[in-house]
N, C-alpha and C positions, 0 to 999 in steps of 0.2 A: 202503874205498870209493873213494879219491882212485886206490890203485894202478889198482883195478876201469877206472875209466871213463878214465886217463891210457893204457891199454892199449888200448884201443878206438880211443880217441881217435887212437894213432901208429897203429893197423890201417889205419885209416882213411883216415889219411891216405896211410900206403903204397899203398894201394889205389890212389886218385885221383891219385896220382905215376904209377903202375905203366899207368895209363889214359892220363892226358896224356903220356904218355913214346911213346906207337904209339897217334897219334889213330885215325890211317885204321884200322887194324887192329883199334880198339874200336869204329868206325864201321860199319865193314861188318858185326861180330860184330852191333852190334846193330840192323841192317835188322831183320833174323827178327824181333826183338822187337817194334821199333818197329809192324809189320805185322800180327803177329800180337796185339798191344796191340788196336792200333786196329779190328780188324777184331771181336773181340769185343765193343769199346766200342761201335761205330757199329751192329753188327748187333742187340744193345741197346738201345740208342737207337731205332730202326728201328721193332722190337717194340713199343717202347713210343710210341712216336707215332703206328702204328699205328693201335694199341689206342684210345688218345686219338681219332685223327683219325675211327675206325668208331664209335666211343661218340658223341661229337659230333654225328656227319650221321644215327645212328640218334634221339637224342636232337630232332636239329631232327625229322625225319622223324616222328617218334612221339610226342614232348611227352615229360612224367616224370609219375611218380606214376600213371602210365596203363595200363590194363586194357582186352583186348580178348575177345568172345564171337563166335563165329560157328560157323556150323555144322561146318565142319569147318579146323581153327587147332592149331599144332602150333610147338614149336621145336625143332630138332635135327634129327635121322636119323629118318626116317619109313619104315618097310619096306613094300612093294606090298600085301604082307597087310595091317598094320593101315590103311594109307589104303582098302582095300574093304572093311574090319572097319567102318571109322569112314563109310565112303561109302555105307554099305546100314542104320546104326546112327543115325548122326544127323539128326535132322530141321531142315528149312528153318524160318530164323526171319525170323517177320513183323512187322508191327505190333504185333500185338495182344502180341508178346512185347517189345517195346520200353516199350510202354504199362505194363506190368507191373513191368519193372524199374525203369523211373521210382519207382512208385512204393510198389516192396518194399525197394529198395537206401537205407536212411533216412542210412547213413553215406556215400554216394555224391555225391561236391561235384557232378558231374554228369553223366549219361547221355545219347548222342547216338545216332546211327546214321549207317551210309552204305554207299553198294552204288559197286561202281566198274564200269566198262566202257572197251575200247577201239576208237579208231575212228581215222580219219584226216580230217582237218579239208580243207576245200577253203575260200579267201578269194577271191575277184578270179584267177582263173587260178593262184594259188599251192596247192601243196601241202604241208599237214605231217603225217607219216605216225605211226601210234601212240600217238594223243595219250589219256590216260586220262581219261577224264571220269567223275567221280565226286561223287555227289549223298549230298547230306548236310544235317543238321539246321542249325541257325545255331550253335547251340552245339560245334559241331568245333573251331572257331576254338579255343575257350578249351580245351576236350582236350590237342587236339595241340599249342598252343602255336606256331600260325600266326602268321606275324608279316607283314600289308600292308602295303608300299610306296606306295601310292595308292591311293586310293578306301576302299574299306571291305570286309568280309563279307557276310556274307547275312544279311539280317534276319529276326528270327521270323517277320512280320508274309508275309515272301515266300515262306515253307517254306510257311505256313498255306493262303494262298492259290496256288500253285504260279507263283508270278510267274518269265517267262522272262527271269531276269536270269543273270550270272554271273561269278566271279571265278577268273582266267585266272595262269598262271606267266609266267615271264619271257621262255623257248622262244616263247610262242606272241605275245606282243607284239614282240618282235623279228623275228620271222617275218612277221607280217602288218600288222604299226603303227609301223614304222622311223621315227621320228622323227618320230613322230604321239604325241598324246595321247589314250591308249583308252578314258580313263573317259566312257564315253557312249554311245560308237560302238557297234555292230553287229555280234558275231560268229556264222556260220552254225555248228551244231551239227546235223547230222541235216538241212540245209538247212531248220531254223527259226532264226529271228532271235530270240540271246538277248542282253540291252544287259550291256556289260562294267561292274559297280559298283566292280571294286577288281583289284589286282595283289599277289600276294602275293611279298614279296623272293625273291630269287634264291636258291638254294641250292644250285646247284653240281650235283654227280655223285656216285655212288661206285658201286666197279666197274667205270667206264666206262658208268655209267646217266647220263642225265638227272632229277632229282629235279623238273625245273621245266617237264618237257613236261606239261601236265594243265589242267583248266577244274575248277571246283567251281560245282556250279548244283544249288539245292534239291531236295531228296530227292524232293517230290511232284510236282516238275516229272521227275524222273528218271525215277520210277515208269508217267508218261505216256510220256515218250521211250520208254525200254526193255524196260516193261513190271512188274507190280508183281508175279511170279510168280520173281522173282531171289530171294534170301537175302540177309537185309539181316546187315550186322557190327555187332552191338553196344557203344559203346564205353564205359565209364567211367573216371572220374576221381575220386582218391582226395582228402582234405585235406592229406594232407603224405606224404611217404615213408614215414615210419616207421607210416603207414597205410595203405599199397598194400593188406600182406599180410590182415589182418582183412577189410578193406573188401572186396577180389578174392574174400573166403572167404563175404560176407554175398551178394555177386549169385551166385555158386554156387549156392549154399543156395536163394536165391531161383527160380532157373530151372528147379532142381531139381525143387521142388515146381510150378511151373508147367508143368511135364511132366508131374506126376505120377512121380517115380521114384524107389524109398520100397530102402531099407537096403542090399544092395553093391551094385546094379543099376549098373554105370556110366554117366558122364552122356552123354547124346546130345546133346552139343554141344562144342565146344573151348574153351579156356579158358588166354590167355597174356598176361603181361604186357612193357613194356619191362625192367624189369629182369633177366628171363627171359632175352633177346635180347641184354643186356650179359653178363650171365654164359655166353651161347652165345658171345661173342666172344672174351671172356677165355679160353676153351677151346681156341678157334683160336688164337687167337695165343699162347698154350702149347704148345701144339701145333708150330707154328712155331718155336720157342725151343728146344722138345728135339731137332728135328729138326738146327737150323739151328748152335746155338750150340756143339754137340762139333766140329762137321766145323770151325768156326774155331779150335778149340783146337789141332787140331792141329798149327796154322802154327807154334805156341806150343811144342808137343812140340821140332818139328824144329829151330827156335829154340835150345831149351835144350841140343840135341847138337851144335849149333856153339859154344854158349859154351863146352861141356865139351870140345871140342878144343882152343880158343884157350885154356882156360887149362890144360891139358896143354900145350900150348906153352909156355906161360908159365914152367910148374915146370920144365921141360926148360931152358930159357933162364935162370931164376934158379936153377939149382943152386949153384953155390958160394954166390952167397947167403944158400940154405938152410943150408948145411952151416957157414956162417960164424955166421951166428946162433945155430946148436945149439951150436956149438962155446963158445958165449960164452957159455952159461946157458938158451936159449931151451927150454922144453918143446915135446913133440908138440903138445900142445892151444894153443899160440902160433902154431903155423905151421897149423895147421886152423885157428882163427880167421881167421889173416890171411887164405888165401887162399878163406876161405866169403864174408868182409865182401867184400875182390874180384870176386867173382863177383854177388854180392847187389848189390851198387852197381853195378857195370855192368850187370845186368840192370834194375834200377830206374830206371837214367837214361834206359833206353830205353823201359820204361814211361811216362815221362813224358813224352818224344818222343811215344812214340806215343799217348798222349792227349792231347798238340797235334794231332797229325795227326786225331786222331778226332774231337776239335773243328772244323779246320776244315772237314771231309769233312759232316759233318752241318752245318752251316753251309750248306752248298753247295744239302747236299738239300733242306732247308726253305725255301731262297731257289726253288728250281727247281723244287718240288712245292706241295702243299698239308697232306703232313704236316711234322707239328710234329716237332721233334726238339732234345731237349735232354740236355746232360750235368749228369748231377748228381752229388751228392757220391758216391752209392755209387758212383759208375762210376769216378770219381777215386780211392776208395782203393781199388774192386776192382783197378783199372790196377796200382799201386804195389804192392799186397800180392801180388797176384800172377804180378808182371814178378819183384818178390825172392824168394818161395816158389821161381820157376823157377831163378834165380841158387843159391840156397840148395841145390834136390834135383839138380840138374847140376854143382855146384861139389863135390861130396861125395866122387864119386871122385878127381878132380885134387887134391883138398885132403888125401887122407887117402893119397896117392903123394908126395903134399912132405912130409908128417908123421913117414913111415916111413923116406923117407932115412937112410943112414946118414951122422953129421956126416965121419966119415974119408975114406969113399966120395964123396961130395958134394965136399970140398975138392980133389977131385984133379981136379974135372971144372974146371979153369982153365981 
């Protein structure tokens, strides 16, 4: 065991002599690496902060443990046939089917409603274009997992009585109350005067959307504004995650029969949840990954056929050597070692390089963007295992032409 690992041990060390001996010339060999390291690390990284950063803003956006009904609700690829399959099949839902779910959905922490519309705001001469106004119960707050900045929600007490109050995004205070305080003040909606009760936190974009252009003003006040012949969205709310799926299966059931729609008839209505919408992500950014992460491997390929010239070079330049060593006891499988551990540490030192480099690149992004991006362990030894792996299957031919030498033949190359 002592010979075993004292063997290794001098490989190795030749190795990193053989390195330090033509810096620049290990240098250059491992740009390719360094490059092609990082480029898979970062595009990784990428992926997955992604993923993170669209889970996140669909999570503000939608709450968790959350289920939504409406007449026609879909996640994924929708073909023109099924959306007029589904647009001539399911029917518009009203009150009386919110009423209903209240109180058939016994596992349901809570059931809300809400109908949206767009329009464009006019303030004092000012214009904001697109702005979603959407009328909902008091209980949405707690659904979606709204989170005020000032003021407060809407109160049951204001759904009930359709009180023209309302609470506004950040877009729209910025826009019309610039360093004004809006809890009180006046904003036109439809040119009626609804009083602003609350501000709910900012929350950014994604896509290049606005999340924060929108007013929420109670459902029955909605119903007056736009009319009560819309299709309201019904939403519920589960007690915990690992209670979406039963709970989401109980207001089924329930709508079901409140349709009336008895053994395979499918439902005339739609039926998705957030976690539905994470798993559509996770598919895209898969999706992404297989597309994205071969064409970087590449860099990787063309990498490992410059290492395997440099260390063709290498046996060409250490022939005698070669041939001095065989001459003195050394086996084939000595001088394949030596010059595979060579190839394998110079390709590994540039995996490391280049998961600095891939460190600080994603560094850069997260300061500059809003996704996240972090290197973790797998990305560290995927770097190292597979900078060596490339060192390893590129070093195989040059290692196994210094093997074959003949020790005679070899000494004469002085």
């Amino acid at each position: 065991m002592q010979t075993f690992i004292a063997f290794y041990a001098d490989a190795a060390k030749i190795a990193f002599q053989s390195i330090f001996a033509h810096k620049l010339r290990a240098f250059l060999t491992l740009i390719g690496i360094i490059i092609g390291v990082a480029s898979v690390v970062v595009v990784g990284a990428s992926i997955d902060g992604l993923n993170a950063y669209v889970t996140e803003r669909v999570s503000k956006l939608l709450g968790v443990n959350h289920f939504m009904i409406s007449r026609i609700a879909h996640v994924g690829n929708l073909t023109e046939e099924e959306w007029e399959k589904m647009n001539k099949r399911n029917k518009r839902l009203d009150w009386d089917d919110l009423d209903w779910l209240i109180n058939k959905c016994v596992s349901c922490k809570e059931v809300g409603a809400q109908a949206e519309s767009r329009i464009d705001l006019k303030q004092e001469g000012q214009d904001l274009f697109g702005t979603q106004i959407s009328g909902v119960t008091a209980n949405m707050a707690e659904i979606e997992n709204k989170i005020i900045a000032e003021g407060r929600f809407l109160a049951p007490h204001e759904v009930e009585h359709s009180a023209m109050v309302c609470v506004i995004g950040s877009d729209i205070r910025d826009k019309f109350f610039a360093g004004l305080d809006p809890i009180g003040r006046i904003l036109k909606i439809k040119d009626l005067p609804m009083t602003i009760v609350g501000i709910e936190e900012k929350r950014g974009s994604m896509f290049g959307q606005s999340l924060d252009n929108h007013a929420y003003i109670p459902l029955t006040t909605y119903g007056r504004m736009f009319g009560r012949r819309q299709s309201l969205q019904l939403h519920g709310k589960s007690q915990s995650r690992e209670t979406v799926g039963p709970t989401m299966e109980e207001a089924r059931v329930a709508m079901r029969n409140r349709h009336k729609l008895k053994g395979n008839i499918e439902d005339d209505f739609g039926l998705v949840n957030v976690e539905q919408v994470n798993n559509q992500i996770d598919q895209f950014t898969g999706a992404i990954a297989i597309a994205v992460v071969p064409i970087t491997l590449i860099s990787l390929v063309v990498a490992g056929i410059v290492v395997m010239n440099i260390m063709l070079v290498s046996v060409t330049e250490r022939t005698f050597e070669i041939g001095l060593r065989k001459a003195v006891g050394a086996r084939r499988s000595h001088i394949l070692v030596q010059f595979l551990i060579e190839s394998s540490v110079l390709c590994a030192l540039g995996g490391v390089l280049g998961l600095l480099l891939a460190a600080g690149v994603s560094w850069l992004i997260s300061t500059a963007t809003p996704i996240p991006m972090a290197i973790t362990l797998p990305y560290i030894l995927l770097s190292v295992i597979v900078s060596s792996g490339i060192g390893m299957i590129f070093g195989i031919y040059p290692a196994l032409k210094a093997a074959r030498l003949d020790p005679i033949t070899a000494l004469t190359k002085l």
